[in-house]
C-alpha positions in Angstrom: -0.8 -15.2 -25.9 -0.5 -17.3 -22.8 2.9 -15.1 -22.1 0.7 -11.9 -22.1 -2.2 -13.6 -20.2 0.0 -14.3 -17.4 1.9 -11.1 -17.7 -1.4 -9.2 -16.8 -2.3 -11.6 -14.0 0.6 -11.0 -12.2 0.1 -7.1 -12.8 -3.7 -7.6 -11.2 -1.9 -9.6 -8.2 0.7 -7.1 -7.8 -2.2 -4.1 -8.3 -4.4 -5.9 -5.4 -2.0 -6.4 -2.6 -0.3 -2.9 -3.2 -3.1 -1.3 -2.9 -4.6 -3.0 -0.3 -1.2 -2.6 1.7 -2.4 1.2 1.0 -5.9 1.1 2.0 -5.0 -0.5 5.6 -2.6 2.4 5.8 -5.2 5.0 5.3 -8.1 2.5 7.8 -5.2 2.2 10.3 -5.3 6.2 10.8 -8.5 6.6 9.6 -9.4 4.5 13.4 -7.1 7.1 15.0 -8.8 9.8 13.9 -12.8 8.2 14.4 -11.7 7.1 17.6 -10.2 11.1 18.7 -12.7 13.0 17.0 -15.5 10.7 18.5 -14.0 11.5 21.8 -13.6 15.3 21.3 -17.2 15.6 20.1 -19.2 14.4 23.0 -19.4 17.4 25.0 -22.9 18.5 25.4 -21.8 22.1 25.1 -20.1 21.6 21.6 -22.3 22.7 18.8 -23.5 20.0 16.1 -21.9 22.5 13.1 -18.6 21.8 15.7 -19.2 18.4 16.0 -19.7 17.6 12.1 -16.6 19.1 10.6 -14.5 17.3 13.2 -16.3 13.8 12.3 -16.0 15.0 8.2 -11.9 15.6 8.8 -12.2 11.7 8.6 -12.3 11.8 5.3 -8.2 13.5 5.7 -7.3 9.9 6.3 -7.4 8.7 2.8 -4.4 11.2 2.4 -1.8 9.0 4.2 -1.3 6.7 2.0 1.7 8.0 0.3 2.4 10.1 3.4 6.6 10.4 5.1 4.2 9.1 8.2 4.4 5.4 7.4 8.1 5.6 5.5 9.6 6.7 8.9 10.5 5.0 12.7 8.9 2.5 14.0 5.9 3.2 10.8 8.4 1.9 8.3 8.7 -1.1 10.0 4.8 -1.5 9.7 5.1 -1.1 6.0 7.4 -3.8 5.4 5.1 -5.8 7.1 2.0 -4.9 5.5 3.7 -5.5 2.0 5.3 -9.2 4.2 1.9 -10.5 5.6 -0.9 -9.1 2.6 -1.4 -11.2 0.0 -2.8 -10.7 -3.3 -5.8 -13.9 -2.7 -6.3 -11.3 0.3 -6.8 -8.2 -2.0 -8.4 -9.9 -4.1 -11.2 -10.8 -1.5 -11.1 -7.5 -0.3 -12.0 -5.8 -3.2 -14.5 -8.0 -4.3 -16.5 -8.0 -1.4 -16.2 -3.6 -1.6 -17.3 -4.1 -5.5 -19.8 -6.0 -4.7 -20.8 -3.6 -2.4 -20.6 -0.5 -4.7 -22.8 -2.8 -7.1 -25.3 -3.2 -4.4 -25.5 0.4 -3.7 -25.7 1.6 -7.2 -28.2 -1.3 -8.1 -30.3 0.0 -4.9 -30.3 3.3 -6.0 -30.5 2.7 -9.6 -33.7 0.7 -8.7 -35.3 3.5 -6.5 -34.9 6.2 -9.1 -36.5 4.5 -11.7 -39.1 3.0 -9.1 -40.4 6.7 -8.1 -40.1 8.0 -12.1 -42.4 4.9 -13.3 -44.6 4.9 -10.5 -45.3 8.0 -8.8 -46.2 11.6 -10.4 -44.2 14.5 -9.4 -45.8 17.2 -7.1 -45.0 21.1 -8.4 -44.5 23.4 -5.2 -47.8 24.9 -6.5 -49.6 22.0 -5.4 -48.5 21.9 -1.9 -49.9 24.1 0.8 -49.9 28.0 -0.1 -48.0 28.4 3.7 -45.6 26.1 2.3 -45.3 27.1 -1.0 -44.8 30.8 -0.7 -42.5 30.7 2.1 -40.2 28.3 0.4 -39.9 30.4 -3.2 -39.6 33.8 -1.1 -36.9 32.7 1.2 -34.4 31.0 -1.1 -31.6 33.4 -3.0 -28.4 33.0 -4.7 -28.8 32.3 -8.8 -27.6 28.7 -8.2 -30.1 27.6 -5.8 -32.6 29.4 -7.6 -31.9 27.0 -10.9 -30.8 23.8 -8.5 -34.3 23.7 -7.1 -36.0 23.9 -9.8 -34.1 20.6 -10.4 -35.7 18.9 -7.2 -38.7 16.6 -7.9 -41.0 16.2 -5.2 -43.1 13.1 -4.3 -45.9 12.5 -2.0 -46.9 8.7 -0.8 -49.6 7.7 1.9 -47.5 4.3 2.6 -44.2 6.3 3.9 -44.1 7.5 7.8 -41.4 10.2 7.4 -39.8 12.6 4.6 -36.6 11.0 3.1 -34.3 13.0 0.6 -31.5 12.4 -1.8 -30.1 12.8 -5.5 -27.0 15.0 -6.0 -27.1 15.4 -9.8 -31.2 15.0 -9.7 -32.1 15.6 -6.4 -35.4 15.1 -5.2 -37.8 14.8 -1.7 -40.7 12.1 -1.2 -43.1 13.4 1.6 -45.9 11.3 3.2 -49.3 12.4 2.8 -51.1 13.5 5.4 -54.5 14.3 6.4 -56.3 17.4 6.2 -55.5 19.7 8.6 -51.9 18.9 9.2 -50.5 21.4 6.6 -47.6 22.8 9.2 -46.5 19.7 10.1 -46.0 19.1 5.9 -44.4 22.1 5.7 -41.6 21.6 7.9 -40.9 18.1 6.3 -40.5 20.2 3.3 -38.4 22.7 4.4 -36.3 19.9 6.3 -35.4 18.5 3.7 -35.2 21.3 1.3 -32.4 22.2 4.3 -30.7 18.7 3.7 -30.2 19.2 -0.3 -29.2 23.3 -0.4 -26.5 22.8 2.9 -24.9 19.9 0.8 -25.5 17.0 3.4 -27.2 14.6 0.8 -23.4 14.8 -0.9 -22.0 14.4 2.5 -23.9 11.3 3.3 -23.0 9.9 -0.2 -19.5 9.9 0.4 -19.9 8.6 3.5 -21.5 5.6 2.1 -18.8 5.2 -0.2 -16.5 5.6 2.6 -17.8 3.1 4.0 -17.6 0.8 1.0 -14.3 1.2 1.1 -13.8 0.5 4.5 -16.3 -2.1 4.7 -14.5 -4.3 7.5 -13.5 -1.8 9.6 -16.4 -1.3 12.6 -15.7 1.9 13.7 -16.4 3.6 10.1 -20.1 2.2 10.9 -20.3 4.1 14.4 -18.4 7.2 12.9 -21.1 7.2 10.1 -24.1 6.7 12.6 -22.6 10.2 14.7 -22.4 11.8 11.7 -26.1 10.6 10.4 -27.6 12.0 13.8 -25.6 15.4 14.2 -26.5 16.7 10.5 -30.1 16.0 11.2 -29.8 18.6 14.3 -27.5 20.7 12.0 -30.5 20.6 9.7 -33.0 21.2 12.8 -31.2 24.6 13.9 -31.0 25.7 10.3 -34.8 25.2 9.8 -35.3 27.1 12.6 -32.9 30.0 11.7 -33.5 30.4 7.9 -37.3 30.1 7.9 -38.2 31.5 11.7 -39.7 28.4 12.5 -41.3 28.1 15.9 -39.5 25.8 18.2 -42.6 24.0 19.7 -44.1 23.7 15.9 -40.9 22.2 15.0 -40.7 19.8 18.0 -44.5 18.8 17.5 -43.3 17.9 14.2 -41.1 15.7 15.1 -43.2 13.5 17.7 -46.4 13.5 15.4 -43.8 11.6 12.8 -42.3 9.8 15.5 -45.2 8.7 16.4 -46.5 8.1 12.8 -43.1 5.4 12.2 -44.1 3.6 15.3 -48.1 3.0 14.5 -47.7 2.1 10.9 -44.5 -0.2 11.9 -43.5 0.1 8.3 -39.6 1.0 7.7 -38.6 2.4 4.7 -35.1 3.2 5.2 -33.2 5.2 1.7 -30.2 6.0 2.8 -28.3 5.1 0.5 -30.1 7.1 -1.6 -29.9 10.1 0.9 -30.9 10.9 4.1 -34.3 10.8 6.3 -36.1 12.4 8.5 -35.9 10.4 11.7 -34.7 6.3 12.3 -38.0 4.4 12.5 -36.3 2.0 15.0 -35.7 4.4 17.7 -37.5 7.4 17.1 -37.9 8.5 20.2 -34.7 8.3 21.3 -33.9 10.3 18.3 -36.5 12.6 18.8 -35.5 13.4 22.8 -31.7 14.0 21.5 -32.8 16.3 18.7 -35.1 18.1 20.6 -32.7 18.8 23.4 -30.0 19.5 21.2 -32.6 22.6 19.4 -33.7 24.2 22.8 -30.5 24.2 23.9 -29.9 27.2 21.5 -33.0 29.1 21.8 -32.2 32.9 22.0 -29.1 32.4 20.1 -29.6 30.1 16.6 -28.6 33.3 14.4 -25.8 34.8 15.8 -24.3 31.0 17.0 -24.7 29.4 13.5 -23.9 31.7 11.3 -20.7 31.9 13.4 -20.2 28.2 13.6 -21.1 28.0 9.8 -18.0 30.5 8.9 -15.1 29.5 11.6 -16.2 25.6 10.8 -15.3 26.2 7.4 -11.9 27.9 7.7 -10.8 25.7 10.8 -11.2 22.4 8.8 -9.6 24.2 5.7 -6.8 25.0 8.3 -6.5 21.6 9.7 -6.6 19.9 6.1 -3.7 22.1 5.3 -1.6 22.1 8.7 -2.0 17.9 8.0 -1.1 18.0 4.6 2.1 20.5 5.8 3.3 17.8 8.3 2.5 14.5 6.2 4.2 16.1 3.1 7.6 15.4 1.9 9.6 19.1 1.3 8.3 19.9 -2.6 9.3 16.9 -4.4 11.4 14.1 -2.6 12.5 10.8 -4.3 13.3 8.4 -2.2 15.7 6.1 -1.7 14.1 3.3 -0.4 14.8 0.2 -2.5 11.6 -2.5 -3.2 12.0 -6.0 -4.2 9.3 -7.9 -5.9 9.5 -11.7 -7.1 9.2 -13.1 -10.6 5.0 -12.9 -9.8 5.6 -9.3 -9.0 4.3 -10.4 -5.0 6.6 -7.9 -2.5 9.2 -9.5 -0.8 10.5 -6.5 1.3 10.0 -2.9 1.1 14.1 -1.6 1.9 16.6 -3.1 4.1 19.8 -2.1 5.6 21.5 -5.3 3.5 19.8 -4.2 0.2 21.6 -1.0 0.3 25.1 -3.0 0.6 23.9 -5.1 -2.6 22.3 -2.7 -5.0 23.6 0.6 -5.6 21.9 3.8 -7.0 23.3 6.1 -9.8 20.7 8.3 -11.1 18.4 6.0 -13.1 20.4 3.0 -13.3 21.8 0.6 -10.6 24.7 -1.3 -9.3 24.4 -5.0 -7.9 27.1 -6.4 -5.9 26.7 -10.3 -6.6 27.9 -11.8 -3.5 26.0 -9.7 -1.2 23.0 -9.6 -3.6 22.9 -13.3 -4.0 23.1 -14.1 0.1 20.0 -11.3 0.4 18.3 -13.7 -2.4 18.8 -16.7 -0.2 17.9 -15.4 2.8 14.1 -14.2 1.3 13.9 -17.6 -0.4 13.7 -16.1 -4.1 13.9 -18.8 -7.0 12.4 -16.9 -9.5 14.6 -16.8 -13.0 13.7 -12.7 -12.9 12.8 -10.4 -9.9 11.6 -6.8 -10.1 13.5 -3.6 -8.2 11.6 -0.5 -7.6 13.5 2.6 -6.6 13.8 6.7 -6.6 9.6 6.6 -6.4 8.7 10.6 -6.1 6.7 11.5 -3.5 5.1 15.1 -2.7 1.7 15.0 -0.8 0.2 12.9 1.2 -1.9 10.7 -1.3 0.2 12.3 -4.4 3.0 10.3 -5.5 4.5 7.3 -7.6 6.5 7.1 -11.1 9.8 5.9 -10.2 11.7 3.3 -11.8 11.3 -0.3 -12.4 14.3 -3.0 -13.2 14.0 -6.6 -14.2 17.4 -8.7 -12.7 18.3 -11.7 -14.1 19.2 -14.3 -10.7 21.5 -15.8 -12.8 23.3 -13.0 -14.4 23.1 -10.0 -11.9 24.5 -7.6 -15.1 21.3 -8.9 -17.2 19.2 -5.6 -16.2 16.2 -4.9 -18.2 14.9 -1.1 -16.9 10.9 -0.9 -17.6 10.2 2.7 -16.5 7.3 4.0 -18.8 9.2 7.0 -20.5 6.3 8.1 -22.2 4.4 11.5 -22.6 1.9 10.8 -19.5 4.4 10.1 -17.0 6.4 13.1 -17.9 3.3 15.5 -17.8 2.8 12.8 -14.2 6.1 14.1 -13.4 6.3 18.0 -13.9 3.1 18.2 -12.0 4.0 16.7 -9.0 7.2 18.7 -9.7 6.1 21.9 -9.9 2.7 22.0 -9.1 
């Protein structure tokens, strides 16, 4: 029993730093590309459907991890010292500060849910104003909008300053209520965020929370997601305007009467993690003056520009994702012959080596150890154990698709005492023929 205990121990130690070596390998480029795309993005001229699918190819990062990138030059030099310097006390801290922070999140949105289901009554669109009403059920089409809004529940509460949004599965809106006579400015909240859920940003903004879980100590993820935040909501603005002919001055009224409704209540009711809102209560004026420029900028031309932008966006980030995935993949299906090392407690002690290739030799699925050679390379890593661990002729295909390989257990004291523990089971053969052949 105590045998097995320990046995899965070391399998969670081994499980933390290795993948921990792999998610600094995906932050690592994941900066690259926050830092580049942040850069390309500021020009005033570039559209905010332009800017958002270069901040979303971001998410391409998470790719690299098994990508011929970081197993070639001077890149497979940083692996070895990843798998050197990481630790699993250090993935274990890691990972339980981001599950702790998935917990938070789910607890936070868990809570809300059943918050707004126990304590505030659902509005039908018939309730709301006839303008808004009518316009909203005569302007959507498409048979799976038509049955995903009749998912969205809809909430109105006098304490809130600003529609919010979110749900992907049950989506719904909470509006503030307003007194009589502002009926336009309702409407537009509504079709705001009505925008939010059909376009798909509440998913959006849901992975990039959980994005940003993962990469919780990494600070530029925090700036990447605050871009991203601010150039859907002016995505959202210019397809308001364009879907529902929405006059620009209404819309901009809009937004300064809420603007100035967050900063005379002084309340902050901030659910994004749930979804999105309307407008930052803590600068909302500064938000308001870049949204506003941002939607006059394209007067004359919202149609014709986003529709555009809407189509080309889509097939240049389905390019790029592919023309990356070309140039980070190995040709097909590639084993490789790099040789790993792993101490009796299953901790890395060098990813491949120039002397590891004189000591252990390769034939198909078994191996060959020269003792003299082998025994010096033990020495000179400081290995005591009574068993270490090789791992070799690992498959790799696309970036982020990869693994099996084989696994031997060496005796230090009798280098022809080799155990092999590959898993030649049913699963890792399926494992195997898809990453062969599909």
């Amino acid at each position: 029993m105590i045998d097995i205990i320990n046995a899965i121990g070391n399998m969670m130690d081994f499980i933390c730093s290795y993948k921990l070596t792999g998610c600094v390998k995906t932050m690592l480029f994941g900066s690259i590309a926050i830092v580049v795309l942040l850069l390309f993005s500021r020009g005033k001229k570039r559209s905010s459907f332009g800017k958002c699918y270069c901040l979303l190819l971001v998410f391409t990062a998470l790719l690299v991890e098994q990508s011929k990138f970081y197993y070639t030059g001077e890149l497979f030099r940083l692996s070895n010292w990843l798998n050197a310097v990481i630790t699993p006390f250090l993935g274990k801290c890691y990972f339980g500060v981001m599950l702790l922070l998935f917990f938070i999140l789910f607890v936070k949105q868990l809570w809300f849910r059943l918050f707004i289901r126990r304590h505030w009554k659902p509005v039908l669109f018939e309730e709301l104003p006839a303008f808004a009403g009518e316009r909203i059920e005569g302007k959507e089409k498409g048979a799976f909008w038509s049955w995903y809004q009749k998912r969205i529940r809809i909430y109105q509460q006098p304490e809130i300053s600003a529609a919010c949004s979110g749900g992907v599965f049950h989506p719904y809106i909470v509006l503030p209520v307003l007194e009589e006579g502002r009926e336009m400015e309702q409407t537009v909240m509504l079709k705001h965020e009505l925008t939010h859920i059909r376009h798909g940003h509440i998913f959006w903004l849901n992975l990039v929370v959980l994005l940003r879980c993962y990469w919780w100590v990494n600070p530029l993820v925090y700036i990447w997601e605050w871009h991203l935040r601010r150039e859907l909501e002016c995505v959202c603005d210019e397809l308001c305007l364009m879907e529902y002919g929405i006059e620009q001055d209404v819309y901009a009224e809009t937004m300064l009467f809420v603007a100035s409704q967050c900063v005379a209540r002084g309340k902050k009711y901030h659910y994004e993690t749930a979804g999105t809102y309307f407008m930052k209560e803590r600068r909302p004026f500064f938000e308001l003056r870049y949204r506003i420029i941002n939607m006059t900028a394209s007067k004359g031309r919202e149609t014709e520009r986003i529709h555009r932008n809407n189509r080309y966006g889509h097939i240049l980030a389905a390019g790029v994702l592919i023309i990356f995935l070309m140039i980070g993949s190995y040709p097909r299906y590639t084993i490789m012959s790099e040789i790993s090392l792993y101490d009796g407690r299953l901790k890395p002690v060098f990813f491949d080596d120039e002397a590891v290739h004189k000591a252990v030799q390769i034939s198909g699925r078994d191996i060959v150890i020269e003792p003299e050679t082998f025994r010096e390379l033990l020495e000179q890593y400081q290995v005591t154990d009574e068993y270490i661990y090789l791992g070799y002729n690992q498959i790799l295909k696309v970036p982020g698709a990869g693994g099996l390989g084989e696994v031997a257990m060496v005796s230090t004291r009798d280098y022809k005492d080799i155990t092999y523990l590959s898993a030649d089971t049913i699963s890792a053969k399926i494992e195997k023929f898809i990453l062969k052949w599909i």
